[in-house]
C-alpha positions as CSV (number, residue, x, y, z in Angstrom):
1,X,14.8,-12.3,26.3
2,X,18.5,-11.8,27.5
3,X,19.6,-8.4,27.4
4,X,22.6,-9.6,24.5
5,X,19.6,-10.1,22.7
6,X,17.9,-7.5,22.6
7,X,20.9,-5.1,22.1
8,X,22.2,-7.3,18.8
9,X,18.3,-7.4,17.8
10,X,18.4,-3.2,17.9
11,X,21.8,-3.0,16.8
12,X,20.8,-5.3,13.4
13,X,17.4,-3.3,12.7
14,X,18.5,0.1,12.8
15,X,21.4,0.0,10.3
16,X,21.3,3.7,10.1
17,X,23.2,4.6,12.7
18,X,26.1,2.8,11.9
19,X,26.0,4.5,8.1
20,X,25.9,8.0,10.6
21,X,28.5,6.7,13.2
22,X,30.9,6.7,9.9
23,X,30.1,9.7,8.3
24,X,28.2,7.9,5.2
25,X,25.0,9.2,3.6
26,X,22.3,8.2,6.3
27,X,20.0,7.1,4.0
28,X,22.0,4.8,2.1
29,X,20.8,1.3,4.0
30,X,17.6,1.7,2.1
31,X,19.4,0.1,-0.9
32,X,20.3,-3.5,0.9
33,X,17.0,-3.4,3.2
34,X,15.1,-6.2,2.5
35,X,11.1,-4.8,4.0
36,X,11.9,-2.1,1.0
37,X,13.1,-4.3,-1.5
38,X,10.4,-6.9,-1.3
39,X,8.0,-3.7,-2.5
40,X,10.4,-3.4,-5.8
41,X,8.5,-6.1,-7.7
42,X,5.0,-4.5,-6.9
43,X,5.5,-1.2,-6.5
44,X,3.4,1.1,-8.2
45,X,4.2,4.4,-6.5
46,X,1.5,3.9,-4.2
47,X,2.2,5.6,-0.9
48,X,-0.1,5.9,2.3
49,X,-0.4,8.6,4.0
50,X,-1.3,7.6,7.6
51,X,2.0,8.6,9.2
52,X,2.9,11.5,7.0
53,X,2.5,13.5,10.0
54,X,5.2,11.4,11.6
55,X,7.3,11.8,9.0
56,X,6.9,15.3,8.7
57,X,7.7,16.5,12.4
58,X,3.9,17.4,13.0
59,X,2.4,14.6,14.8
60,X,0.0,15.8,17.0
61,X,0.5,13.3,20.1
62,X,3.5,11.7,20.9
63,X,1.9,7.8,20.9
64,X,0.1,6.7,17.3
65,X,-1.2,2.8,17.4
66,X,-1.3,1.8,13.8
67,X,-3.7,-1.7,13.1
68,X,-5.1,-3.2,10.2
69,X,-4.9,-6.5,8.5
70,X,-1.6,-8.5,7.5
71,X,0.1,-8.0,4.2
72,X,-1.3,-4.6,4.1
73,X,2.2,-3.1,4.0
74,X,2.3,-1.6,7.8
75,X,6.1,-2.8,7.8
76,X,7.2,-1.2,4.6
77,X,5.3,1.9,5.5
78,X,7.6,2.0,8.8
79,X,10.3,2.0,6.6
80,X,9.3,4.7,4.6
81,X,9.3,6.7,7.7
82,X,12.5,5.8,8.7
83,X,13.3,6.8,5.0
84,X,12.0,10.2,5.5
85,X,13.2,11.2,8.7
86,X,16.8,10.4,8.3
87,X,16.7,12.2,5.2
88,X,15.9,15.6,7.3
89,X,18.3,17.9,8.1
90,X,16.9,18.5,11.4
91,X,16.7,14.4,12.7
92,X,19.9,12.7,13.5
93,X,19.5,9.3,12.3
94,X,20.7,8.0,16.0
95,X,17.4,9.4,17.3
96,X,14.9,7.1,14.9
97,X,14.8,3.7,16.8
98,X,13.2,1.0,14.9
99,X,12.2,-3.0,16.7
100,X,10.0,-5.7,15.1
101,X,8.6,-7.2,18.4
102,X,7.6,-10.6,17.1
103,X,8.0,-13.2,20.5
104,X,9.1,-10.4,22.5
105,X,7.3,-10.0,26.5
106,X,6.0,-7.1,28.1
107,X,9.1,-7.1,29.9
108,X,11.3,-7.2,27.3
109,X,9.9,-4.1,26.3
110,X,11.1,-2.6,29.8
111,X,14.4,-3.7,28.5
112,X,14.3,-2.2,24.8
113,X,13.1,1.1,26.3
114,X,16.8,1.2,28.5
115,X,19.0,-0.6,26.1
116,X,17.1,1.6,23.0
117,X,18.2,4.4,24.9
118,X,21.8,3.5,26.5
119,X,22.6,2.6,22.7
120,X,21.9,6.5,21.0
121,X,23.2,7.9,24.2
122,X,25.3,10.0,21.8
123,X,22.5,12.0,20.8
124,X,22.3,12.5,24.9
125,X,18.5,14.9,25.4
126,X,17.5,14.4,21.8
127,X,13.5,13.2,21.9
128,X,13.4,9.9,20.2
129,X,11.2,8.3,18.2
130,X,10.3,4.7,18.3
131,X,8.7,2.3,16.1
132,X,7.3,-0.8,17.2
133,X,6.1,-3.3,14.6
134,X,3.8,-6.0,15.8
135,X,3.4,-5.0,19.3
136,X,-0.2,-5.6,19.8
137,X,0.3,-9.1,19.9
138,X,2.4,-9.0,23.2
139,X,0.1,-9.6,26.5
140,X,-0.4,-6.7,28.2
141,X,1.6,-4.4,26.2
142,X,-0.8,-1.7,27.0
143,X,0.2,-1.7,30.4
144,X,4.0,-1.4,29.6
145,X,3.4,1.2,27.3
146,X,1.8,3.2,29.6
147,X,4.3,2.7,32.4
148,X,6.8,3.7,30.4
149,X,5.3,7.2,28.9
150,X,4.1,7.8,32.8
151,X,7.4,7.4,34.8
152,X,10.8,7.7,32.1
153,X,11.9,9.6,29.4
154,X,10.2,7.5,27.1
155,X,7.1,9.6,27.5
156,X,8.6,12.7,25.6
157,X,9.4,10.1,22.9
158,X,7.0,10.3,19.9
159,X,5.7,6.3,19.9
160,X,4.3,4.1,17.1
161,X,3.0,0.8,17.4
162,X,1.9,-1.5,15.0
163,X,0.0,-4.5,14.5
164,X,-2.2,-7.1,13.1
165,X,-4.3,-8.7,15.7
166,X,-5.1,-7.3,19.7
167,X,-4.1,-9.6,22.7
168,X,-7.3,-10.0,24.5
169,X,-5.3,-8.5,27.6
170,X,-5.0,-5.1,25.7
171,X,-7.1,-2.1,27.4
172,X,-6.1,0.4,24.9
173,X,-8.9,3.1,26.1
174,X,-7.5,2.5,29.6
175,X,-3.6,3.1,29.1
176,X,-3.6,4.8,25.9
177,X,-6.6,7.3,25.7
178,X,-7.3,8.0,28.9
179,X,-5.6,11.2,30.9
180,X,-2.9,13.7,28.9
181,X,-4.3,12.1,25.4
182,X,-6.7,14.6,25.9
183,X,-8.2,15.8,22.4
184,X,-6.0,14.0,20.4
185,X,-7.0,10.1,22.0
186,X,-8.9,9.6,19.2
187,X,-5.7,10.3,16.2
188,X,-3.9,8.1,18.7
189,X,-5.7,4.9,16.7
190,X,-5.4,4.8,13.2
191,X,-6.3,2.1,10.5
192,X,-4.2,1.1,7.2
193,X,-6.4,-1.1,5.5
194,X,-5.9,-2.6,1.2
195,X,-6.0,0.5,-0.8
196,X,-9.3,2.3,-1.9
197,X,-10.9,2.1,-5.6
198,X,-9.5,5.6,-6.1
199,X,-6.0,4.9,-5.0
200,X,-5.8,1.8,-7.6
201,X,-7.6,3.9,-10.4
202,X,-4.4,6.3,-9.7
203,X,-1.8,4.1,-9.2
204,X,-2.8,1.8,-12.1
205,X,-2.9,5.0,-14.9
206,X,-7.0,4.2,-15.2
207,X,-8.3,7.0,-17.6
208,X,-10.7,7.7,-15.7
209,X,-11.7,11.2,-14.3
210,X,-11.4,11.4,-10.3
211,X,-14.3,13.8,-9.0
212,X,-13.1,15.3,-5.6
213,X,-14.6,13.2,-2.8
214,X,-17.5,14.5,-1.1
215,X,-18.6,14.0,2.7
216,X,-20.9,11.0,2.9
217,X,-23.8,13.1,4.0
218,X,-23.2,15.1,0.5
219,X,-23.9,12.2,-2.5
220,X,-27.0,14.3,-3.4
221,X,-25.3,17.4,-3.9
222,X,-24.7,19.8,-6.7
223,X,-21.0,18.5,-7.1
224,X,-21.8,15.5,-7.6
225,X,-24.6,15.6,-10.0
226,X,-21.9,17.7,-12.3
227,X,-19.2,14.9,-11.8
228,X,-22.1,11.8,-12.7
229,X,-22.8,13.8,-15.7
230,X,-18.9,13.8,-17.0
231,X,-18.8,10.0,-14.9
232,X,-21.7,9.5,-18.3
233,X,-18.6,10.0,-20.6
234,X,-16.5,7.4,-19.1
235,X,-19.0,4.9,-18.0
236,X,-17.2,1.9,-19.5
237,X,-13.7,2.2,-18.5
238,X,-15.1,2.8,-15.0
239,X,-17.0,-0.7,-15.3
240,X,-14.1,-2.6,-16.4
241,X,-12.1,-0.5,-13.6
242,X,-14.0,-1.6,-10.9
243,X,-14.8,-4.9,-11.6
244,X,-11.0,-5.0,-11.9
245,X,-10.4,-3.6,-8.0
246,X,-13.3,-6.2,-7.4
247,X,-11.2,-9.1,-9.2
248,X,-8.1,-8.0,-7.0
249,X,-8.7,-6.2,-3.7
250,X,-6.7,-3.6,-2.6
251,X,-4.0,-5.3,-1.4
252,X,-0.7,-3.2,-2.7
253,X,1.2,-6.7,-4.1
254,X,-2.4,-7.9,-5.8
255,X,-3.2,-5.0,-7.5
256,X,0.2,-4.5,-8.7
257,X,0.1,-8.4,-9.5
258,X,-3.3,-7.7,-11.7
259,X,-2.2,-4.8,-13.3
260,X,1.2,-6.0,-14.7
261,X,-0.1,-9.9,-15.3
262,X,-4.1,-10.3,-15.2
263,X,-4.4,-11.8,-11.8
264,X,-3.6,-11.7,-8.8
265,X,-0.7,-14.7,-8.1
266,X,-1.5,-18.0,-6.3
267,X,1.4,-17.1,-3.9
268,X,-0.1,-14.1,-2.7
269,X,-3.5,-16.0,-2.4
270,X,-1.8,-19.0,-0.7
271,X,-0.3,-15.8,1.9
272,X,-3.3,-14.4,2.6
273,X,-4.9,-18.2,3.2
274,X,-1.9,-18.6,5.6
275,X,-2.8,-15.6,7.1
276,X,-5.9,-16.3,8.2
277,X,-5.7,-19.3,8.9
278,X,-2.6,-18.7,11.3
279,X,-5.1,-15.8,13.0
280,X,-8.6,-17.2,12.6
281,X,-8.6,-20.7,12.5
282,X,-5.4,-22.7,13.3
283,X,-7.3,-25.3,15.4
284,X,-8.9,-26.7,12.1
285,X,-7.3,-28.0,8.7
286,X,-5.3,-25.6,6.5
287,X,-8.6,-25.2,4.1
288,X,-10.6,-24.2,6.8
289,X,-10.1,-20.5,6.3
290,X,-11.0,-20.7,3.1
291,X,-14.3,-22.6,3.2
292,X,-14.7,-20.3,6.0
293,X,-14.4,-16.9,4.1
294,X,-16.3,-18.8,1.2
295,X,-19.4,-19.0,3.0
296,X,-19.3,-15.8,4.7
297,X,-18.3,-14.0,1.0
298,X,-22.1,-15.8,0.0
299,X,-23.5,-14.6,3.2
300,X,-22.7,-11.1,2.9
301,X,-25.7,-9.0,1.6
302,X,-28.0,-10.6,4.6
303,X,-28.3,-10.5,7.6
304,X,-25.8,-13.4,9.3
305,X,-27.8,-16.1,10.6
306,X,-24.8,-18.0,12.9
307,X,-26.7,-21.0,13.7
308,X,-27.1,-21.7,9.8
309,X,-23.5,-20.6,9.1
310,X,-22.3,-22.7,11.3
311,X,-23.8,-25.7,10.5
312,X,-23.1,-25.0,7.0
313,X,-19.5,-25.1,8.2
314,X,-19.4,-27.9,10.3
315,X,-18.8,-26.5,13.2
316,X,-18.8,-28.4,16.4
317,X,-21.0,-25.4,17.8
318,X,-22.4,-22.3,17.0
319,X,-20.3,-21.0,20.2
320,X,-16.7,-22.3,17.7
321,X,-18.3,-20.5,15.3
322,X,-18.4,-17.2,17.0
323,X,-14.9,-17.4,18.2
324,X,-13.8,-17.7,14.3
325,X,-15.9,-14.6,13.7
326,X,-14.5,-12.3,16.3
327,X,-11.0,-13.4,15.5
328,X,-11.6,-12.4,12.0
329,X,-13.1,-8.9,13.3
330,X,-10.4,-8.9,15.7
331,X,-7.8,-9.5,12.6
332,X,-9.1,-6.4,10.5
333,X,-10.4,-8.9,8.1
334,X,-14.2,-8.3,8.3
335,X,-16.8,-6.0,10.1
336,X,-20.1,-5.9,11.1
337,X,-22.8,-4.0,10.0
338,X,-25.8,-4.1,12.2
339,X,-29.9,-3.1,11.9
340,X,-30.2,0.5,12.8
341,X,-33.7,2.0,13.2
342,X,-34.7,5.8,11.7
343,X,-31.9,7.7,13.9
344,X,-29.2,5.4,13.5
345,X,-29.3,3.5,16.6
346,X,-28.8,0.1,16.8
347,X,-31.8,-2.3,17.0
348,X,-30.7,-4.7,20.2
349,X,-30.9,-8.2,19.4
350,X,-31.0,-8.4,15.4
351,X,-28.8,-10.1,13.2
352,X,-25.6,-8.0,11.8
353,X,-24.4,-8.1,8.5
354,X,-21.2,-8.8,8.1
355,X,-18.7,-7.5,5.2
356,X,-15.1,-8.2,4.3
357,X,-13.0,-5.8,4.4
358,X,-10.9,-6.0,1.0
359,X,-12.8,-8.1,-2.3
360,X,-10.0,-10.4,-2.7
361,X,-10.7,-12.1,0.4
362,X,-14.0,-13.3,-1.3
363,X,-12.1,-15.1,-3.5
364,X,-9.8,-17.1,-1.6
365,X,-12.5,-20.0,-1.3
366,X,-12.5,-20.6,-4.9
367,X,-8.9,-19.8,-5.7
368,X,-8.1,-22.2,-3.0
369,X,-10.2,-25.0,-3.1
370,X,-11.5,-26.8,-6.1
371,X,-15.0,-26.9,-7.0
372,X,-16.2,-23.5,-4.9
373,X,-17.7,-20.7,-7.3
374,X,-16.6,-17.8,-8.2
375,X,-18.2,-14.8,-6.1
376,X,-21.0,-12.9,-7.4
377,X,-20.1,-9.5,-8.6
378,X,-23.3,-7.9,-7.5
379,X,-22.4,-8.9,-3.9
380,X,-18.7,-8.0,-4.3
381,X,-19.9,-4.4,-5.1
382,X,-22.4,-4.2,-2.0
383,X,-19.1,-5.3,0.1
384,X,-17.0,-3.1,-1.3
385,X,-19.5,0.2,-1.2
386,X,-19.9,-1.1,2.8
387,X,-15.8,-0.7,3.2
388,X,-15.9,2.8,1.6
389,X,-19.0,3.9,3.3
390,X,-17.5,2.5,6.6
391,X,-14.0,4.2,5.8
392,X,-15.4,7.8,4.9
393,X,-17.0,7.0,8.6
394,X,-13.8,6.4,10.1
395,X,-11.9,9.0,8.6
396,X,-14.2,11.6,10.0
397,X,-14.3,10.4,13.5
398,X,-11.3,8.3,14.2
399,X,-12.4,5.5,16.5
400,X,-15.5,4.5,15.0
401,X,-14.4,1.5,12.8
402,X,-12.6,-0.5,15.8
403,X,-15.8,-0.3,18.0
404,X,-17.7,-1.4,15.0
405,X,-19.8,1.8,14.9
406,X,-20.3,2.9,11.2
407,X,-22.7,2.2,8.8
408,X,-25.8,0.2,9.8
409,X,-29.0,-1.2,7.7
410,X,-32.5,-0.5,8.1
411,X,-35.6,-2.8,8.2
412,X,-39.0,-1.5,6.4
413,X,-42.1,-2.9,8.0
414,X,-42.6,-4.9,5.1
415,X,-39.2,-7.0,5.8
416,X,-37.4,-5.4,3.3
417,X,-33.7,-3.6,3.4
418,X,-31.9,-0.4,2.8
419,X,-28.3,-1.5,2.9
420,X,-26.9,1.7,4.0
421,X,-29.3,3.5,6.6
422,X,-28.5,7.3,7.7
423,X,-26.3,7.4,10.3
424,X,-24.7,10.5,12.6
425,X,-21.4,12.0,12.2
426,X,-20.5,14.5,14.5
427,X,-18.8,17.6,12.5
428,X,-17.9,21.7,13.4
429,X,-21.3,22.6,12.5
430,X,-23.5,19.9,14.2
431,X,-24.6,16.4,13.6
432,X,-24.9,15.6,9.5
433,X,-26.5,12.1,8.7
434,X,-24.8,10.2,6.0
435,X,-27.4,9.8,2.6
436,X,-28.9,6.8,2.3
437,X,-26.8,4.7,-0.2
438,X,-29.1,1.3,-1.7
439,X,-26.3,-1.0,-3.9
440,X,-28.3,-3.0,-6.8
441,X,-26.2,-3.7,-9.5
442,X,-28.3,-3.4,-12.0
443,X,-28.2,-1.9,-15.9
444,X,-31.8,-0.8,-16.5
445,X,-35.0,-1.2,-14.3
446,X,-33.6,0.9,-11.5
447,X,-36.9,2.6,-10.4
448,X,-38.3,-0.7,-9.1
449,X,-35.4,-1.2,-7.3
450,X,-35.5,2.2,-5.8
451,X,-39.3,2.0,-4.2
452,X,-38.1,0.5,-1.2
453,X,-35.4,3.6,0.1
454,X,-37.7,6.0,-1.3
455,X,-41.1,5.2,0.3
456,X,-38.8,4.6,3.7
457,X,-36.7,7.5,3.9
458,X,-37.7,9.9,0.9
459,X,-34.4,10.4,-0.4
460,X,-30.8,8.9,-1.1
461,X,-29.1,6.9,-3.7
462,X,-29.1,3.8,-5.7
463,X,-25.6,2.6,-6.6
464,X,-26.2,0.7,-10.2
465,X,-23.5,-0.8,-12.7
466,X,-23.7,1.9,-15.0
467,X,-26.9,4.1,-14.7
468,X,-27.0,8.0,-14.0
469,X,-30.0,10.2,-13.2
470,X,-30.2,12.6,-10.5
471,X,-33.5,13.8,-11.6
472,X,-35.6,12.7,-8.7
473,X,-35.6,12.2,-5.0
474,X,-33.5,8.9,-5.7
475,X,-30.6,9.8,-7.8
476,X,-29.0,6.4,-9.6
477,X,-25.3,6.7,-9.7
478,X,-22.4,3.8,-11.0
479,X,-20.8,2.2,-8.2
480,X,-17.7,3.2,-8.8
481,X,-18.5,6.7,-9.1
482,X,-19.9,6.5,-5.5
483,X,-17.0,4.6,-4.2
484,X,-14.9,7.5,-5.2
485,X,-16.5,10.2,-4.4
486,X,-16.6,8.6,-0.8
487,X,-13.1,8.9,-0.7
């Protein structure tokens, strides 16, 4: 990319320093930006707070990679930032420097980093701080990055990059958390995924009390036995709640779409379709990626067997099939869940479950091509526990979601399943192992259904539709009380 380019590319998405350069308020391009105004619609107040640190002047490392799935809002949420920061006294606008990086090079990077720099020269020693949207698709942006924070000034730059997908190129724990990343490598990744059940029960005005969340290793505890007995009181609105989030995902433009008109829109669905098939599947038909998340929405609850899947599909090979499957890992679209034993350790050579990562993507099959059923609700609700189990994971050891280390299932010798086995998350005061979480969605008979976790492991909990009692070893508890009290 010529260097014109790139300087009218910089010049055209950082309108704020022009409103600076002529003394006008430097926040006022927020009115005629069009990432901001395409939330207006479907905006519901909901804001992420991911970056807040960022925004706030307290990040603790200079270099934040932000991923997770398409049509999250990862662009607008940029925005906010730049939003924020030019609204501080202490920031001159000239030092927030803001690219999309669609179909840019490595080396055009090299370029932005001097023309970025030549162009706020004004501002001469000021520390800048860049934010690069969709630079993880750019081969061997890792490298550059690196470079650049190890020999110019861009390395006292605070640094956020963004993106969807990973160039196979990237070596991330390489150039980004090796060396000075020291003790903060692991806030250096960070996930923004569709918005938790609790964060559409607030944003949608649910009456619903919202118990404090608990650490995952704490769904026995006192606290929550007192908020299951007040959950009693509401049990109704928070089944129509969550099989709501289930109907609609947490995408910020579906759940906005379902609150204000029933359902979520077919141009949102036929975006998401495009999505995925763009990042998944763009060597088959346009359908493909639905049929593709149809079957795996079915699949879901057991173990994956590929060779079935994929002949289900039509794949050529099981081989194409496993190519789809990583690019949809790879895309922050689904993750795995494999067989753990006792301790939490992976059992080498079983089958993986694997979950999607937002409920609405179980839909798309059936919203998008005729004659595929609806999904099953009680399979929806095992997904979605997976995400929030997975998530509470995540949020207490950074890291752990992208090498697809979070929750794992257990195997009795009888064949059976606990979805959600104890697994170890490190903490201040030693190891903790999360409580063992079963999901039957179920209105009465629960204590059949709860043999199988007790007479393995003793303990834990049974996530039902609508039952509460915590009077035993195996405390029954509505799914969407557990999902928020994870969080």
């Amino acid at each position: 990319m010529r260097d014109d380019i790139i300087r009218a590319r910089l010049v055209d998405a950082n309108p704020w320093w022009r409103t600076t350069a002529t003394g006008r308020n430097p926040t006022a391009w927020a009115r005629d930006d069009q990432v901001l105004r395409s939330r207006g619609p479907f905006d519901l107040g909901y804001r992420p707070d991911v970056l807040d640190d960022v925004m706030h002047g307290a990040v603790d490392d200079k270099l934040v990679v932000l991923r997770g799935p398409r049509r999250v809002g990862k662009s607008v949420l940029l925005k906010d930032v730049v939003y924020a920061l030019c609204g501080r006294p202490d920031i001159d606008p000239r030092q927030i420097i803001y690219l999309p990086t669609d179909a840019m090079r490595a080396s055009d990077l090299n370029r932005v980093a001097v023309i970025g720099r030549d162009l706020t020269r004004s501002i001469e020693l000021a520390r800048r701080v860049w934010l690069l949207d969709e630079i993880t698709s750019v081969v061997d942006w890792t490298a550059t990055i690196k470079y650049l924070r190890d020999n110019t000034p861009f390395g006292e730059d605070t640094v956020v990059c963004t993106g969807s997908s990973w160039d196979h190129t990237a070596e991330v724990e390489r150039d980004l958390l090796a060396g000075r990343a020291g003790r903060h490598a692991a806030r250096r990744l960070r996930l923004l995924l569709p918005m938790r059940f609790r964060d559409v029960v607030a944003t949608t005005s649910r009456n619903v009390p919202l118990p404090q969340p608990v650490a995952p290793w704490d769904l026995q505890s006192h606290g929550v036995a007192v908020a299951a007995r007040d959950a009693e009181l509401f049990t109704d609105v928070l089944d129509l709640a969550w099989q709501s989030y289930l109907t609609s995902g947490g995408f910020p433009r579906a759940v906005a779409e379902q609150h204000r008109d029933g359902q979520v829109s077919d141009a949102f669905v036929g975006d998401l379709v495009a999505w995925l098939h763009r990042d998944v599947d763009p060597e088959q038909p346009e359908d493909s990626a639905a049929l593709l998340l149809d079957e795996l929405a079915r699949r879901s609850v057991s173990p994956l067997n590929r060779t079935a899947a994929a002949h289900a599909l039509n794949y050529t090979s099981r081989q194409t099939f496993d190519v789809r499957l990583a690019r949809l890992v790879a895309s922050f679209a689904a993750f795995w869940c494999p067989q753990v034993d006792e301790r939490g350790i992976r059992v080498a050579g079983a089958q993986s479950k694997l979950y999607l990562v937002d409920p609405l993507l179980a839909w798309l099959g059936s919203r998008a091509r005729a004659g595929l059923a609806a999904p099953d609700f009680t399979r929806l609700t095992e997904n979605a526990l997976a995400v929030a189990m997975a998530r509470a994971i995540d949020d207490l050891q950074p890291g752990r979601w992208s090498t697809q280390d979070t929750i794992g299932y257990l195997r009795t010798a009888r064949g059976n399943e606990v979805d959600f086995a104890p697994v170890a998350v490190p903490t201040s005061a030693g190891v903790e192992h999360t409580t063992p979480l079963e999901s039957k969605w179920v209105t009465d008979g629960w204590r059949g259904d709860a043999r199988v976790i007790e007479n393995k492991l003793g303990r834990g909990v049974l996530a039902t539709r609508n039952i509460v009692d915590v009077g035993g070893p195996i405390w029954a508890l509505p799914a969407p009380l557990v999902a928020l009290l994870l969080g």
